[in-house]
C-alpha positions as CSV (number, residue, x, y, z in Angstrom):
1,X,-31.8,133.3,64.3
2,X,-34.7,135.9,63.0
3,X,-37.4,134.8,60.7
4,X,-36.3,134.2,57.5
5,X,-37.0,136.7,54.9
6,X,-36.3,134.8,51.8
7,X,-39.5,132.5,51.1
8,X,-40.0,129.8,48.5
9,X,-42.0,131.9,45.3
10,X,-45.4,131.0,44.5
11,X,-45.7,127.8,42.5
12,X,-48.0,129.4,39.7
13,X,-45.6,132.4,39.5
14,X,-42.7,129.9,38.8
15,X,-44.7,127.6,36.3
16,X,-45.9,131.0,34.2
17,X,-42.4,131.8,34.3
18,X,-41.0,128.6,33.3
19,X,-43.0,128.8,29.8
20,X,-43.3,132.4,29.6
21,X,-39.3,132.7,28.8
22,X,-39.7,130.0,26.4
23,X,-42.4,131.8,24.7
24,X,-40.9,135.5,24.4
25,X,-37.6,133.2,23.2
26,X,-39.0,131.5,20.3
27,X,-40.9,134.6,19.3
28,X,-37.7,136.7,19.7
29,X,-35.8,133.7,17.4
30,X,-39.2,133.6,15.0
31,X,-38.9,137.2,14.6
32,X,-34.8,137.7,14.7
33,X,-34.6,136.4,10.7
34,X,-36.8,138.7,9.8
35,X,-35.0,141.5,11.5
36,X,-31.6,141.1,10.6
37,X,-32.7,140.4,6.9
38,X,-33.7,143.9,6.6
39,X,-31.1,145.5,8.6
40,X,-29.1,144.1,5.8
41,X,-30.6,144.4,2.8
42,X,-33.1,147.3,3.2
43,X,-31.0,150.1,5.1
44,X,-29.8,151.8,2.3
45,X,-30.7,155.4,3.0
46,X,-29.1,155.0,6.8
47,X,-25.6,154.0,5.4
48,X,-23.3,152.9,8.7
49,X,-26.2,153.3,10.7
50,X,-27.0,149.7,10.2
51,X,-24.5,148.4,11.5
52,X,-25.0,150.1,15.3
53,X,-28.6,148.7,15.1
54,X,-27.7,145.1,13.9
55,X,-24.9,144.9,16.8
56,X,-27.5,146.1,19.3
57,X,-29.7,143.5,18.1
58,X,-27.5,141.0,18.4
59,X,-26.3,141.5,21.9
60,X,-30.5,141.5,22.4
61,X,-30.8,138.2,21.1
62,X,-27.7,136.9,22.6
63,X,-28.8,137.8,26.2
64,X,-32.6,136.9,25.7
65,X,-30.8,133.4,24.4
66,X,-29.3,132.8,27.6
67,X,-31.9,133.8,29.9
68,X,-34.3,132.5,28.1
69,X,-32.8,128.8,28.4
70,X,-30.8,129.2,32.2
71,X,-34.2,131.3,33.7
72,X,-32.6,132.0,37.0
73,X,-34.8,132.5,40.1
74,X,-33.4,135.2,42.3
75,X,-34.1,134.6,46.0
76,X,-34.5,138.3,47.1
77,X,-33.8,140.2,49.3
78,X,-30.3,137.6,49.3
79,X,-28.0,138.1,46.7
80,X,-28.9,133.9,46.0
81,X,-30.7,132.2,43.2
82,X,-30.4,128.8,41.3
83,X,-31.3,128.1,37.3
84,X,-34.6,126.6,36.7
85,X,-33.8,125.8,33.3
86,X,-32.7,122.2,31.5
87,X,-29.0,122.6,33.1
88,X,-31.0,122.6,36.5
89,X,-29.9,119.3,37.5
90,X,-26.9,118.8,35.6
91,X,-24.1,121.4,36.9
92,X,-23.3,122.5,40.3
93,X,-23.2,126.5,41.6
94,X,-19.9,127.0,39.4
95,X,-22.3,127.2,36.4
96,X,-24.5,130.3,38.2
97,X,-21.6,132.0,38.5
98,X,-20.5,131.5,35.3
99,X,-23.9,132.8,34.0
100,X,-23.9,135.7,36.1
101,X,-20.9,136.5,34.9
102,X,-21.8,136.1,30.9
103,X,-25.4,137.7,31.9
104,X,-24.3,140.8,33.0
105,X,-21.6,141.3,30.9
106,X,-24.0,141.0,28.2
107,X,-26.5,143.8,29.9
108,X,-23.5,145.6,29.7
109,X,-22.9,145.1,25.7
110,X,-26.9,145.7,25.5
111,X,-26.4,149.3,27.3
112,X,-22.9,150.1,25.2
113,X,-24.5,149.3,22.1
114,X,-28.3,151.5,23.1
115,X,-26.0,154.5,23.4
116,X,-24.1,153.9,20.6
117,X,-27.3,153.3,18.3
118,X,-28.9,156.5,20.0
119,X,-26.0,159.2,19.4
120,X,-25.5,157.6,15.8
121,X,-29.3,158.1,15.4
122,X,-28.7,161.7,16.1
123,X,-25.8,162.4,14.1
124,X,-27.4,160.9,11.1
125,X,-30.5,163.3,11.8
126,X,-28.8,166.7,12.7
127,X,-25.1,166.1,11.7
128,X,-22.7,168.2,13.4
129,X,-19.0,169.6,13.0
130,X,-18.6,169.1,17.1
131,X,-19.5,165.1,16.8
132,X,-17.8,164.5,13.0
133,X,-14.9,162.2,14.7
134,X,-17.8,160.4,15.9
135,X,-17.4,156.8,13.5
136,X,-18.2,153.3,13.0
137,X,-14.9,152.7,14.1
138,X,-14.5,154.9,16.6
139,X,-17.1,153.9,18.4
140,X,-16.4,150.1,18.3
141,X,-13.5,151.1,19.5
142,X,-14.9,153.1,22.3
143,X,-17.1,149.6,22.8
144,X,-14.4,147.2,23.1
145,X,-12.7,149.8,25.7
146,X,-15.8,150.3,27.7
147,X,-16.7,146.5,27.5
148,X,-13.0,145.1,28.5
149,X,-13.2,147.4,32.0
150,X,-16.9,145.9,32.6
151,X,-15.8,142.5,31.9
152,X,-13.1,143.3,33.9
153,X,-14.5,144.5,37.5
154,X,-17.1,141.7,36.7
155,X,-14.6,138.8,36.7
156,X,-12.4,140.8,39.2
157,X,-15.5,140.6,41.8
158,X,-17.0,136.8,41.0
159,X,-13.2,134.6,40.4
160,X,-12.8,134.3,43.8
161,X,-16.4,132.8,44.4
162,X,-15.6,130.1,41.6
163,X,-12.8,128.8,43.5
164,X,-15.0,128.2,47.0
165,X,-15.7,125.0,47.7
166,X,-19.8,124.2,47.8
167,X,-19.8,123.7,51.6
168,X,-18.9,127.4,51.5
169,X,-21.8,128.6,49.8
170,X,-24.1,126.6,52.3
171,X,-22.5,128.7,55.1
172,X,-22.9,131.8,53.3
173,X,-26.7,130.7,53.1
174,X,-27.0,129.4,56.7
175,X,-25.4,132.7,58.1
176,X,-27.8,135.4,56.5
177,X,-30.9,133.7,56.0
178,X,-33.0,130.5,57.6
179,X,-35.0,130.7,54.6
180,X,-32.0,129.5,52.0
181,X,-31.5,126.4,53.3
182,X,-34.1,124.6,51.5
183,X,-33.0,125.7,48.2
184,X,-29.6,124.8,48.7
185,X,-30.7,121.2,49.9
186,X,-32.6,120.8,47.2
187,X,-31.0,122.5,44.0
188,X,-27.7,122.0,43.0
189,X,-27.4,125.0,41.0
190,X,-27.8,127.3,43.6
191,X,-25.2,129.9,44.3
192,X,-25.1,133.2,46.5
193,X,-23.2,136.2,47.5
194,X,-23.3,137.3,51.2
195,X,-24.9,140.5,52.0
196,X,-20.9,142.3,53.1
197,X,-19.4,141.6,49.6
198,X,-22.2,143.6,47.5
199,X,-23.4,146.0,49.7
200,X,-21.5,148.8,48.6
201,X,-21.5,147.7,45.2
202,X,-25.6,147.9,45.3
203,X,-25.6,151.9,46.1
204,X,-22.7,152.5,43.1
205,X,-25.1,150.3,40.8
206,X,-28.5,151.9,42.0
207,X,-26.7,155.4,42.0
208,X,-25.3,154.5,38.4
209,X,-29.6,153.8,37.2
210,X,-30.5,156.9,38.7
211,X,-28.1,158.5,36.3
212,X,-29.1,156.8,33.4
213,X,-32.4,157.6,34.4
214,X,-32.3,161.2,33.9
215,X,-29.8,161.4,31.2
216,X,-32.7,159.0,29.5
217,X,-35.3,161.9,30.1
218,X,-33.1,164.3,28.9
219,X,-32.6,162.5,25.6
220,X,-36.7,162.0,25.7
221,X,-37.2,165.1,25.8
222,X,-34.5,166.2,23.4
223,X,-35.8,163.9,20.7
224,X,-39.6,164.8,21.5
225,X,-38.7,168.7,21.1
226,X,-37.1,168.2,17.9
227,X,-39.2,165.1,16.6
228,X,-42.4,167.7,16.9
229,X,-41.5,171.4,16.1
230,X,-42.5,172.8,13.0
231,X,-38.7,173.7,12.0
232,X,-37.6,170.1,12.9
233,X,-40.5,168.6,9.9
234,X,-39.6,171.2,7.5
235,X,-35.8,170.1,7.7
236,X,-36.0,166.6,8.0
237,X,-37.6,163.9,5.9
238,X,-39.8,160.6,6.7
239,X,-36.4,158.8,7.5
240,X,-34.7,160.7,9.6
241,X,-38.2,161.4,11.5
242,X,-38.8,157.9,12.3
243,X,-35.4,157.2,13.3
244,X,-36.0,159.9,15.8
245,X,-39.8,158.3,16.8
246,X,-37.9,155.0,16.9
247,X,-35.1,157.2,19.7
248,X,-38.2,157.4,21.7
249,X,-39.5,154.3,21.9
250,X,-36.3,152.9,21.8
251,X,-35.2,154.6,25.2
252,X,-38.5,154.0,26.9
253,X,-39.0,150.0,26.4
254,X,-35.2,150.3,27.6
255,X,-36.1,151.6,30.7
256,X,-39.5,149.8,31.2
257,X,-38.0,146.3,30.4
258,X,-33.8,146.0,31.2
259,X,-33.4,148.7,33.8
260,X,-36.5,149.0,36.1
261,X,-36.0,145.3,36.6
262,X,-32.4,145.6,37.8
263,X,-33.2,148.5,39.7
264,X,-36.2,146.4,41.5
265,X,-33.4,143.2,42.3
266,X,-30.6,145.4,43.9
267,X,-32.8,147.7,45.9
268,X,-34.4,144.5,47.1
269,X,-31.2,143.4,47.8
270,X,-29.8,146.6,49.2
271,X,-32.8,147.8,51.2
272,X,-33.3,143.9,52.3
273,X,-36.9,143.4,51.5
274,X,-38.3,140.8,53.0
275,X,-40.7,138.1,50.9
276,X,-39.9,139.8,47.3
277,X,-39.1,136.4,45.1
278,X,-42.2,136.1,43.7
279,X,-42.8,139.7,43.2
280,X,-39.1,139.5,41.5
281,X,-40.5,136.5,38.8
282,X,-42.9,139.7,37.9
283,X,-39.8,141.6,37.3
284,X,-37.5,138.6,35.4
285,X,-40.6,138.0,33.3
286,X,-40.4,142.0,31.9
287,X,-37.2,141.2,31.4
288,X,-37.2,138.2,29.2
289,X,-39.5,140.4,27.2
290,X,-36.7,143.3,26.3
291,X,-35.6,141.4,22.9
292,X,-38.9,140.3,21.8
293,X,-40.2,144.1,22.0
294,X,-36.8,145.5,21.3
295,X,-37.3,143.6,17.4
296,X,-41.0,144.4,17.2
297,X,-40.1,148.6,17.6
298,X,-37.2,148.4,15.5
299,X,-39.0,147.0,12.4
300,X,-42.0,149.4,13.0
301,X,-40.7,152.8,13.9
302,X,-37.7,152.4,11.2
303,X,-39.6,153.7,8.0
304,X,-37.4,151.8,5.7
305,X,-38.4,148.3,7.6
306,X,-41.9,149.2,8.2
307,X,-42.4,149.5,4.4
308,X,-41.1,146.3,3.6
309,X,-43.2,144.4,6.6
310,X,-46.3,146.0,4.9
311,X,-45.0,145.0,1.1
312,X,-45.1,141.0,2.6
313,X,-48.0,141.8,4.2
314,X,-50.4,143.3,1.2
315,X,-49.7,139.9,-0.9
316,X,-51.3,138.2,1.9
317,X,-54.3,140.5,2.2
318,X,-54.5,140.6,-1.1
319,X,-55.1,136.9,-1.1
320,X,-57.0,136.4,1.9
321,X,-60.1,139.3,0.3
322,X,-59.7,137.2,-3.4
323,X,-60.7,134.1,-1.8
324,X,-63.3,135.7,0.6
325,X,-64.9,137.0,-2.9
326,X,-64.9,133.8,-4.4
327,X,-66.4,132.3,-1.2
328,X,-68.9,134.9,-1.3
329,X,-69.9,134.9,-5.0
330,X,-70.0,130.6,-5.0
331,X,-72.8,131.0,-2.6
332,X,-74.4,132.5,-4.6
């Protein structure tokens, strides 16, 4: 058999890791209250808006949740990996397929939801009669379409592998790589997918992100044209302006922190690169961040929750310089 290409990741990679997904998910939970308070309550001016930008939210907390608490460890360049999170012991390889299938369906809500949030962002800035059919409920309904054929061709792919017995998996592992077999002696949560049965399914996906990719810098530059010419300000007001800024920075941290990370794992696992699971922890890392960042740009770049962040804030300040005075003065 040739050398193994899969190798265990760096121990200090795996620890930072281990507590970094805690961290961005009890800063994503700290902050999420917050959020979802003033999509409610302080959205006023945006009308239906709010409710794109609270169901994106959601699915952004909902997947940060569960990765956050399973923290897989992807053994790239195989399609293998095991949980490394408080279920690690306690469930066998049915459980990581069961998360890989909840995971990406979720990425897949996350992605519906983006687009949703971004072409209501542009109606409500530049309304037209071409898009007017375009709804609240039309586009959940649109959602639930799109979402049923993901969930679909998800499940369609990964039911069979729930019914294989565990033996199976350890001859999947044995066959494609030397380097598995200490993972699969070792952690019971550890589940794979031999190289034939996603092969083609890696190009469709990679092809699919190169897609996105420049439909997303069409839409950047779209938004930066009309966010910055002089005919674009005189028409539109602080509101709609922002919500356009946040379009921007909404499409970028997309990009930076959900997609280049998938597109990293499947051409690892397409191209076969040898000795990439630690690199990869880099990568599962910038993702655990998505949510966490996701909140923190939404409540800035949104005028209308920006302004009431800085209202709770001044009380504070306010406070903090009266006693600083008093300190000062009593010294005296």
């Amino acid at each position: 058999m040739s050398d193994p290409k899969v190798i265990e990741p760096l121990g200090a990679f795996v620890t930072f890791y281990y507590y970094y997904s805690y961290l961005t998910l009890f800063g994503t939970w700290l902050i999420s209250p917050l959020l979802f308070y003033v999509i409610l309550t302080k959205s006023g001016k945006l009308g239906n808006f709010k409710w794109f930008i609270l169901n994106h939210s959601f699915w952004c907390l909902v997947l940060e949740t569960i990765f956050g608490i399973v923290k897989p460890i992807i053994l790239t360049p195989s399609a293998a990996g095991f949980q490394l999170g408080p279920f690690r012991h306690l469930f066998d390889f049915k459980s990581s397929v069961v998360f890989t299938f909840v995971c990406l369906g979720i990425c897949g809500n996350c992605v519906i939801s983006l687009s949703a949030t971004l072409a209501s962002r542009y109606l409500l800035v530049f309304p037209t009669t071409i898009f007017r059919w375009f709804s609240l409920k039309v586009a959940l309904i649109f959602a639930v379409i799109i979402n049923a054929i993901c969930y679909a061709l998800i499940g369609y792919v990964l039911y069979p592998i729930i019914q294989l017995k565990q033996e199976t998996i350890y001859e999947w592992a044995d066959s494609e790589d030397s380097g598995l077999k200490i993972f699969y002696e070792n952690e019971p949560t550890f589940f794979m997918v031999p190289y034939y049965y996603h092969e083609y399914a890696d190009i469709l996906i990679l092809l699919f992100f190169l897609v996105v990719h420049i439909a997303g810098a069409f839409i950047l530059i779209f938004f930066f044209y009309h966010l910055f010419q002089r005919k674009t300000k005189a028409l539109t007001n602080k509101i709609q302006r922002s919500l356009l800024a946040s379009s921007l920075a909404q499409t970028i941290l997309t990009s930076v922190f959900l997609f280049i990370p998938f597109i990293v794992l499947f051409g690892a696992l397409r191209f076969r690169i040898a000795n990439t699971t630690s690199i990869g922890i880099i990568f599962l890392c910038l993702f655990n961040s998505h949510a966490f960042v996701e909140f923190i740009v939404t409540l800035y770049f949104v005028s209308p929750y920006r302004n009431f962040c800085i209202q709770l804030i001044r009380p504070a300040q306010r406070y903090r310089n009266s006693v600083t005075t008093l300190a000062s003065i009593s010294t005296y």
